[in-house]
C-alpha positions as CSV (number, residue, x, y, z in Angstrom):
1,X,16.1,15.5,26.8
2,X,12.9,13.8,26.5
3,X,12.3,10.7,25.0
4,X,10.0,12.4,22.4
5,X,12.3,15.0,21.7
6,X,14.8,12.0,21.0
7,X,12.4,10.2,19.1
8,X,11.6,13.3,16.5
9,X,15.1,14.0,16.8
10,X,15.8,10.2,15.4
11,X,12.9,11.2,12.4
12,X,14.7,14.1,11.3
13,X,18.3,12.4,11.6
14,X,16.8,9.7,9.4
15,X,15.2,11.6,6.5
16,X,18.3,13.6,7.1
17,X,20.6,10.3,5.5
18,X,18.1,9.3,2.8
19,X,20.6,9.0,-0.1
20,X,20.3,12.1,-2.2
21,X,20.1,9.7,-5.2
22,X,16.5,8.2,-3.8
23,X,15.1,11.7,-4.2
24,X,16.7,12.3,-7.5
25,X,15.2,9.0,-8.7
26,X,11.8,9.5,-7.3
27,X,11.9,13.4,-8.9
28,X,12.8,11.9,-12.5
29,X,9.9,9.5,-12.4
30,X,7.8,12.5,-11.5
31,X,9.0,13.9,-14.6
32,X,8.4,10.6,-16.2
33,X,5.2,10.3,-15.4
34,X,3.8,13.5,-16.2
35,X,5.2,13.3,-19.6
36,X,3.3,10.3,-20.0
37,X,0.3,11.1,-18.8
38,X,0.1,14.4,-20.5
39,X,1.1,12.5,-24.3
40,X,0.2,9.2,-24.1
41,X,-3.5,9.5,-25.2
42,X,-4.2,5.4,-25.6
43,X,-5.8,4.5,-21.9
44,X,-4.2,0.7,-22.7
45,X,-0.7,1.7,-22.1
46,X,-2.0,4.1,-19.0
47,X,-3.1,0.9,-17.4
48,X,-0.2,-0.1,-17.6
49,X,1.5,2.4,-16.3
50,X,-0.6,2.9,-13.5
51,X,-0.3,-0.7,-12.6
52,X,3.6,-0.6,-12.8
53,X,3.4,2.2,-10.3
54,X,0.7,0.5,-8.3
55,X,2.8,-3.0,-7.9
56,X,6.1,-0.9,-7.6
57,X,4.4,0.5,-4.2
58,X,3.0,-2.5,-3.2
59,X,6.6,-4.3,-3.8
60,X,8.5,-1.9,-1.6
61,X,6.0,-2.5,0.9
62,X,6.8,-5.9,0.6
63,X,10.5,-5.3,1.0
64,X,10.3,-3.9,4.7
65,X,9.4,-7.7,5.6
66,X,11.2,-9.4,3.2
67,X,14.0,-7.5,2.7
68,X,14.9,-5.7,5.8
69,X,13.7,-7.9,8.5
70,X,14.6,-11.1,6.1
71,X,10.8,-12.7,6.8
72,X,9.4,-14.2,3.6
73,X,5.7,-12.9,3.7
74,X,3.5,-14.5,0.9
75,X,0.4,-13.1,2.7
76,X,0.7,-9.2,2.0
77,X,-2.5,-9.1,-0.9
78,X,-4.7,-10.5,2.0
79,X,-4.2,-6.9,4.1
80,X,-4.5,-5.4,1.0
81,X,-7.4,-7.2,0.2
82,X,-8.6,-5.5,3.6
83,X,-7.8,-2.5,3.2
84,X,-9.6,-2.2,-0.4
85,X,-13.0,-3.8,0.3
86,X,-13.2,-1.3,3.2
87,X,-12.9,1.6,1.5
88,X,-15.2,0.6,-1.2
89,X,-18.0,-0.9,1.3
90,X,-17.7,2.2,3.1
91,X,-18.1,4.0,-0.5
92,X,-21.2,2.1,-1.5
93,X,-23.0,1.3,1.9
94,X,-22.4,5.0,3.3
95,X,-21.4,7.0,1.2
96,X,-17.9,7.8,2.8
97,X,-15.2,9.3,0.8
98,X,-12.6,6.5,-0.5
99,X,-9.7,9.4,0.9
100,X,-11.4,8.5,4.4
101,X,-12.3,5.0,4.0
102,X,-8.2,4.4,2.4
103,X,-7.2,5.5,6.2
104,X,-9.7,3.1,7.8
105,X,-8.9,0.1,5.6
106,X,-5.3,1.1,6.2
107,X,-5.9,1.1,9.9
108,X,-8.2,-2.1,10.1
109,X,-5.3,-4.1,8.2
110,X,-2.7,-2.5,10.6
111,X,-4.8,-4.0,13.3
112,X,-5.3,-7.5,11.5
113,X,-1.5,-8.1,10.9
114,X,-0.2,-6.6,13.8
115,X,-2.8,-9.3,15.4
116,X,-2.1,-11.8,12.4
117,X,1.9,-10.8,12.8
118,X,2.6,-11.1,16.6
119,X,2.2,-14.5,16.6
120,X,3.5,-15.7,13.7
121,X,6.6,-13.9,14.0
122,X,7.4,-16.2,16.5
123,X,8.3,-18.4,13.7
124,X,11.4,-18.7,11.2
125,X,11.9,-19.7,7.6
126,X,9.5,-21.9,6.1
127,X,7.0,-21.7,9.3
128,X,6.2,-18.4,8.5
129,X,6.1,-18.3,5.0
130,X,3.2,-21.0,5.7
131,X,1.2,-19.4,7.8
132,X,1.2,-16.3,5.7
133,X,0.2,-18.4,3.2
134,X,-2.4,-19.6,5.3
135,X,-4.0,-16.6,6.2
136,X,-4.4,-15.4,2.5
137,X,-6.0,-18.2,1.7
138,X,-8.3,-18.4,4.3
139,X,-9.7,-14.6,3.9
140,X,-9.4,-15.3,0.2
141,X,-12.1,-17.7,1.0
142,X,-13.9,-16.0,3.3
143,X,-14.3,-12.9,0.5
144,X,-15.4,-15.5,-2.4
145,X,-18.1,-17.2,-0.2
146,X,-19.6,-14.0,1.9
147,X,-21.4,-13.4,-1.3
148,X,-24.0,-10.8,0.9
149,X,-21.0,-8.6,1.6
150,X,-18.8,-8.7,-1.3
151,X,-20.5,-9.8,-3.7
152,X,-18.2,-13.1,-4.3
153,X,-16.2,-14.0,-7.2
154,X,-18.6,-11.2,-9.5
155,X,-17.2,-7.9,-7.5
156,X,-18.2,-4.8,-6.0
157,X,-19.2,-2.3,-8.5
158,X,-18.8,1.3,-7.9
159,X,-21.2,3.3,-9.3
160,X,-19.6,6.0,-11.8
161,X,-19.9,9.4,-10.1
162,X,-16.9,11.2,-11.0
163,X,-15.7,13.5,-8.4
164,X,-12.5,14.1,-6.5
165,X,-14.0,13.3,-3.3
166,X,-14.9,10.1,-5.1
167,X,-11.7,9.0,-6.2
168,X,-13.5,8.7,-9.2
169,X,-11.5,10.7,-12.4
170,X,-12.9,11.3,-15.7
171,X,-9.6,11.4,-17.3
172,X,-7.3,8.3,-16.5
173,X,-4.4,10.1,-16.4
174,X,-5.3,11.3,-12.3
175,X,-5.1,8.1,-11.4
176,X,-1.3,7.9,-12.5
177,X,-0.4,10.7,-10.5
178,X,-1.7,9.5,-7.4
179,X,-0.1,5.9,-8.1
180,X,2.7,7.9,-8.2
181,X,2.4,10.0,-5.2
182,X,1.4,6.5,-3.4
183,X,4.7,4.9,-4.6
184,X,7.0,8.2,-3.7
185,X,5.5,8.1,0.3
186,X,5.9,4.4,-0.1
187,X,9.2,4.3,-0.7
188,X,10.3,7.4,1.4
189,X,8.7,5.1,4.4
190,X,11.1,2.6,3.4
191,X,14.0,4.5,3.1
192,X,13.7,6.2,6.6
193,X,12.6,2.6,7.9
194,X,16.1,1.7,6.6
195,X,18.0,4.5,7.8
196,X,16.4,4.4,11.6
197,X,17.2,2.9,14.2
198,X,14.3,0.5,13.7
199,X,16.2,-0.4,10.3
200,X,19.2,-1.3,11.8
201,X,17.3,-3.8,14.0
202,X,16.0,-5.0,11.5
């Protein structure tokens, strides 16, 4: 057998053991969700439920590192951070897709914390935690003063051309179904993360 026959072989073993429960959790926020979105007509409260959805995804994220491999990050908005100002310079400067430039920020921070995390992984407890905090604080910098590029403290605006391709909706409602879809491939990356063998090193 080949190693990449045991490798998908390990993939499919994986998803195989996700608890049955995850996906019936994950299908009755879908239905959630949609009820929401569909009858709630104030855009307030869809804020908010966008943004539960939107920090929901970003805290399972979050657990891989700090729950699984027990490392307390306090750095993860600064790849974030990365991966959002990409997609919206490549938006505004070139008029790239934010679907295309989301896989390019998503690769550049994959490249900055794999570069950011081999080091620093070295470390335990409280060394690490530091030098998270470290690096936030340093590209949190580094964004406020490169005023030319990102426009400082004021913001990026994004022009107001509603489009799919655009990732701009006319109705608020879209944007809580693809916080949603975010958050279910999120945490089904965590779950087979956790059920590999890569989870039980972990």
């Amino acid at each position: 057998m080949s190693a990449t026959t045991r490798s998908e072989g390990s993939m499919f073993s994986a998803y195989r053991f996700i608890p049955r429960r995850s996906l019936v959790v994950l299908a009755g926020m879908a239905v959630v969700v949609g009820v929401l979105a569909f009858t709630v007509a104030d855009k307030f409260y869809l804020h908010v439920l966008i943004m539960m959805l939107f920090y929901a995804s970003i805290s399972s994220a979050w657990n891989i590192v700090g729950g699984f491999a027990g490392q307390l990050s306090l750095g993860h908005a600064a790849f974030f951070g990365i991966g959002a100002y990409t997609s919206t310079l490549l938006f505004i400067n070139f008029g790239v897709s934010p679907w295309i430039g989301m896989l390019v920020g998503a690769s550049l921070a994959t490249i900055v914390s794999g570069a950011i995390g081999y080091p620093s992984f070295r470390l335990r407890g409280p060394f690490f935690t530091l030098v998270t905090i470290a690096f936030a604080e340093v590209l949190r910098l580094l964004t406020l003063y490169a005023h030319d590029l990102t426009k400082g403290s004021i913001g990026i605006s994004v022009p107001f051309r509603p489009a799919a391709g655009n990732f701009i909706f006319r109705q608020v409602s879209a944007y809580a179904f693809v916080a949603l879809a975010f958050l279910a491939l999120t945490v089904l990356v965590s779950l087979w993360i956790e059920h590999s063998r890569l989870g039980y090193y972990l």
